[in-house]
C-alpha positions, -999 to +999 in steps of 0.1 A: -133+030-245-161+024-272-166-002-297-148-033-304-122-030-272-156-020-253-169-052-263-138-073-257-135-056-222-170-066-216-167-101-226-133-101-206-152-095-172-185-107-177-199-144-163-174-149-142-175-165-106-154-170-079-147-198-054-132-191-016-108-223-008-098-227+025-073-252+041-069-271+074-058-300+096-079-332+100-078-340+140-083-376+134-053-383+107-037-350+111-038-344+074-041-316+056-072-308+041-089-279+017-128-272+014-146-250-010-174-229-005-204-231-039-192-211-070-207-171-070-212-145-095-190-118-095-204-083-099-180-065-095-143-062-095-116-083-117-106-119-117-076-126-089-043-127-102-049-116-135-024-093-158-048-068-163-066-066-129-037-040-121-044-013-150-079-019-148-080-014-112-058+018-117-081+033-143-114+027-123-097+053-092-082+077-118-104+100-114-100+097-073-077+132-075-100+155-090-126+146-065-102+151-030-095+192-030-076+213-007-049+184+003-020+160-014-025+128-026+002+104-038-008+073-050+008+047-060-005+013-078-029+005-053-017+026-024-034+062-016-020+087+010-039+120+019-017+143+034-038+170+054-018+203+065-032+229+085-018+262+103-038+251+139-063+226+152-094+241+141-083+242+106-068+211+110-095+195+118-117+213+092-103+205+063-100+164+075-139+173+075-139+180+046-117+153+030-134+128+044-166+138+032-153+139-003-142+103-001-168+090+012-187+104-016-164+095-042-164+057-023-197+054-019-206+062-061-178+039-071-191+010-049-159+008-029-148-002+005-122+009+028-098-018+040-099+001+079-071-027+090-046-016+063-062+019+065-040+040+098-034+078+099+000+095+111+000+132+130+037+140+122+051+165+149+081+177+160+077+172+201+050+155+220+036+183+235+030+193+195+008+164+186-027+166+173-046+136+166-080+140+157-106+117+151-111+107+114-140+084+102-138+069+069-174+052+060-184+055+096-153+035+109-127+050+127-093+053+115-067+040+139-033+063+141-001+045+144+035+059+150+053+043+124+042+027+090+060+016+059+054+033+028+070+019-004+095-002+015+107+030+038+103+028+072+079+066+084+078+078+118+054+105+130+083+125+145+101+117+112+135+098+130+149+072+107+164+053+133+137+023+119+148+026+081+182+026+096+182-006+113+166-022+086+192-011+063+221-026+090+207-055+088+198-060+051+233-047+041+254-063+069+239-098+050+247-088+018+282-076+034+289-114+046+284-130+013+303-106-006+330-114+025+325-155+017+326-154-018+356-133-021+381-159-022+357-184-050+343-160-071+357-135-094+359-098-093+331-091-119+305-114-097+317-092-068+305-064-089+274-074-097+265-084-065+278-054-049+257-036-073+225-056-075+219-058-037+242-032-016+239-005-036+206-006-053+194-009-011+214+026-001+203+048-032+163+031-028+142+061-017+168+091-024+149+100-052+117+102-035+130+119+002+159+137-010+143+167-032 
């Protein structure tokens, strides 16, 4: 971007500062209470809550893919998964190596951090006995792995059972099931429809796209 939207851009996210607010309960009068730490410059990053912190925030990583070889990466908005596949251990663990490496590099030039609490790994296997988990270090931290996670609203499980996404689903449909059931009698069949179709059914075909190819 060069000249006049340059400039706009520039003018858009320069001189800004930011305030941290926090909130809490007065012992005395147990009211509540908020205090304010001094105003900072910002150096980097967008304001908070802004409509164009997203696309900004997605054109400053676009590049992220041509930098990470040799692996899978799906990203979407601000969510990045790395999906490392190898034919043993050794190589395995040689191309995490590897990967790692690569993003730190690629983190380090574009003065990013790694959130390491939202940041877990996943060894999907078929039997116990099959499992490799080895250690990956992102910026010196150590990644924790976890046997589930949710990914895009979908419930993953390292042995991939979807006995998770299944309950959730019960439970999500069976409410949707008992106000259809309530309204039956007061509503017509067109708002029947529309809730059918707006909350039960949009719920089963979520994710088919995406896990059914």
């Amino acid at each position: 971007m060069r000249g006049i939207i340059n400039k706009w851009f520039k003018s858009y996210l320069s001189g800004r500062t930011q305030v941290v607010e926090i909130s809490y309960l007065k012992k005395k009068d147990n009211l509540r209470d908020k205090v304010q730490s001094l105003p900072k410059k910002i150096e980097h990053g967008v304001p908070q809550g802004s409509i164009l912190g997203p696309l900004l925030f997605l054109l400053y990583i676009n590049d992220l893919l041509s930098h990470i070889n040799e692996v899978k990466l799906v990203l979407y908005a601000d969510d990045t998964n790395i999906l490392v596949t190898g034919k043993n251990e050794k190589e395995l663990y040689s191309k995490i190596l590897v990967v790692t490496k690569q993003l730190d590099g690629w983190l380090c030039k574009n003065d990013l951090v790694v959130n390491t609490i939202k940041t877990v790994a996943m060894s999907f296997h078929y039997s116990q006995s099959a499992q490799l988990k080895p250690n990956i270090f992102i910026q010196n931290l150590k990644i924790t792995y976890k046997p589930e996670v949710k990914f895009l609203g979908i419930y993953i499980t390292e042995n991939l059972n979807w006995q998770s996404q299944i309950m959730l689903f019960n439970n999500t449909l069976s409410k949707t099931y008992y106000i259809i059931r309530a309204l039956k009698q007061t509503v017509s069949t067109y708002i029947l429809r529309n809730i059918y179709f707006a909350h039960f059914q949009t719920k089963m075909r979520y994710g088919i796209v995406l896990w059914g190819r």
